[in-house]
C-alpha positions in Angstrom: 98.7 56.9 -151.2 97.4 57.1 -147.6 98.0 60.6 -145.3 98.7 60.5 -142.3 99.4 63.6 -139.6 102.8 63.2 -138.4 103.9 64.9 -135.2 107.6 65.5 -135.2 109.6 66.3 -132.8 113.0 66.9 -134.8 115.2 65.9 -137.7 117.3 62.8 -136.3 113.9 61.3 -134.8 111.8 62.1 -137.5 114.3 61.6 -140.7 113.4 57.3 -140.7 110.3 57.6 -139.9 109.3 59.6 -143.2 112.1 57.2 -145.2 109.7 54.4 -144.0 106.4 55.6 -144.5 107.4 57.0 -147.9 108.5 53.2 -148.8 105.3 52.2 -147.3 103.3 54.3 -149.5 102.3 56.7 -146.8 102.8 60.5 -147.7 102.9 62.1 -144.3 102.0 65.7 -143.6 104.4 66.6 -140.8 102.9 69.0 -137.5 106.0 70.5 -135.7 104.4 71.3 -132.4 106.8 71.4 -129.4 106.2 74.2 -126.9 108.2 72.2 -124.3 111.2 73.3 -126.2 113.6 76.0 -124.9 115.0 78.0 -125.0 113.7 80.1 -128.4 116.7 79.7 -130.1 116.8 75.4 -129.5 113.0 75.7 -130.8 114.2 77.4 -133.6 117.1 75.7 -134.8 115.0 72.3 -134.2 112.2 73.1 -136.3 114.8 74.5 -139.1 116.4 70.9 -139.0 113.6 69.4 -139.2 111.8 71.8 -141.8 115.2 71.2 -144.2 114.3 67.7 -144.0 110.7 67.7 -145.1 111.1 69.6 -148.1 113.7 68.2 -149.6 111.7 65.0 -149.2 108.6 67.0 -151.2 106.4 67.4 -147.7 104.7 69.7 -146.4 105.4 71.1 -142.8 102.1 72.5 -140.5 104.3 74.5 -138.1 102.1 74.6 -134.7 102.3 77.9 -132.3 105.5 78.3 -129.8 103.2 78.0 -126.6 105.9 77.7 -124.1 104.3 80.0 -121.0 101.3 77.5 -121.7 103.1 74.5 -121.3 105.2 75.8 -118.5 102.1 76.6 -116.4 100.6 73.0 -117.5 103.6 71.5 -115.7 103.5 73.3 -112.8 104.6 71.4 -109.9 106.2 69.0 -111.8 109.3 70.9 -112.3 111.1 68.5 -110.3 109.5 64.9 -111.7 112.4 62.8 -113.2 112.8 62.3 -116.8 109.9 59.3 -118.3 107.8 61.0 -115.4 104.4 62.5 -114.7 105.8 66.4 -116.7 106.3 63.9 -119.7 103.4 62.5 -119.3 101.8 65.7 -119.8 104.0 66.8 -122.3 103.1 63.8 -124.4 99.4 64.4 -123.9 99.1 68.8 -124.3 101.5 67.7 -128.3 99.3 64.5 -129.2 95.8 66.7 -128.3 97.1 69.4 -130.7 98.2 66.9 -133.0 94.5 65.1 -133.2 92.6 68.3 -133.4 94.9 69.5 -136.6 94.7 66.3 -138.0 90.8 67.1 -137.7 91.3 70.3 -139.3 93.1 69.1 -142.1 90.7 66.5 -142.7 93.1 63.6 -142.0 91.8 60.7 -139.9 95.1 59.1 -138.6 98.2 60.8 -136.8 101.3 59.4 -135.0 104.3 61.0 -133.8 108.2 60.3 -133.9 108.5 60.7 -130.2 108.0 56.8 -130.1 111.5 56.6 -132.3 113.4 58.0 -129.2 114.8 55.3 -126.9 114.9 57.8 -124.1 110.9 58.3 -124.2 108.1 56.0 -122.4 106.4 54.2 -125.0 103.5 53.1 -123.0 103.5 57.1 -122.2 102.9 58.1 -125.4 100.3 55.2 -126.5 98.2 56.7 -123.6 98.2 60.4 -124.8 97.9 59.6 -127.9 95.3 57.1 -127.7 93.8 59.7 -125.0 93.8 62.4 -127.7 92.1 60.3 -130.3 89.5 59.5 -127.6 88.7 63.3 -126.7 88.6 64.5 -130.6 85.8 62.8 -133.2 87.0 61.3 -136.3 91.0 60.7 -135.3 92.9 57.5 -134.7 96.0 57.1 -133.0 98.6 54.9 -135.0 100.6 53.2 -131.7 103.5 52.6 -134.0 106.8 51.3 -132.2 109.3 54.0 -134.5 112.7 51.7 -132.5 111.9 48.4 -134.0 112.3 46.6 -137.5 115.7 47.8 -137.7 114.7 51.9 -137.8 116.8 52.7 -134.9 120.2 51.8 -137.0 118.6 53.7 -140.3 117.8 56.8 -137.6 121.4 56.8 -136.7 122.6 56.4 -140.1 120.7 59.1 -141.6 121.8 61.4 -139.1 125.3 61.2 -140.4 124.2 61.1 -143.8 122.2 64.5 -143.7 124.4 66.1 -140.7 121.6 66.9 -138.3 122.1 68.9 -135.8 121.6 65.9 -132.6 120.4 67.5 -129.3 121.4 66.0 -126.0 118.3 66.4 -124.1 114.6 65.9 -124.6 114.0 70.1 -125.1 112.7 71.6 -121.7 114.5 73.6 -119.2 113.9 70.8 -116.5 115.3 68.0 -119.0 118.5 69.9 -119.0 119.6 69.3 -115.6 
């Protein structure tokens, strides 16, 4: 079976994601890093979601630090940049470059992340942090992967009724909120 580092962002984006790669005999390892997220408590009960998910599916969960003040001052001045803008941008880049340097850690080659399952996220955003990432850490590749198609977006929403998740209504950061 193949490994793979998974960055996830929460349950409902994550949940067909690991259904496919587990079919596709691909035994993630899931990195929950998402400083972006707040308040605390959202942080929280988004990693709890996801977390429940994981191990009842048998995987293990690398739980990155809460860095929030360190993302906040990374997007200064973009406080105001609408949503699919230059703050995600960066957002999508300061997760994917922690992503690629765990996965270097841990001694696993490849990564991805679900935030390409989320309609309401720039795909061609995230291909260029996280090809970016791979580029600036030795030994990584970045698995473009589009999470939305070969019918994943209906199993995403079906699974999220199935399994209850909690299902936020904005990306995680104070600015998204508005």
């Amino acid at each position: 079976m193949q490994s793979l580092l998974l960055h996830t962002c929460c349950a409902p984006c994550s949940a067909a994601v690991i259904e496919w790669l587990l079919q596709n005999d691909i035994r993630p390892v899931l990195y929950y890093f998402n400083p972006n997220i707040f308040p605390l408590a959202e942080y929280e009960r988004r990693k709890n979601e996801c977390t429940r998910y994981a191990e009842r599916s048998g995987l293990e969960v690398v739980d990155g630090d809460y860095e929030h003040n360190v993302w906040l001052e990374g997007t200064k001045g973009l406080e105001e940049e609408p949503e699919r803008g230059r703050r995600c941008l960066y957002c999508f880049q300061m997760r994917l470059l922690a992503t690629a340097r765990t996965a270097q850690e841990r001694g696993i080659a490849c990564f991805a992340t679900t935030l390409a399952s989320s309609r309401w996220k720039n795909l061609s955003q995230i291909g260029e942090a996280g090809r970016g990432a791979a580029a600036r850490v030795p030994g990584t590749e970045f698995w473009e992967k589009n999470w939305r198609a070969g019918g994943l977006s209906e199993r995403r929403r079906l699974l999220l009724q199935e399994n209850s998740f909690y299902n936020q209504r904005y990306c995680g950061c104070e600015f998204s909120r508005k």
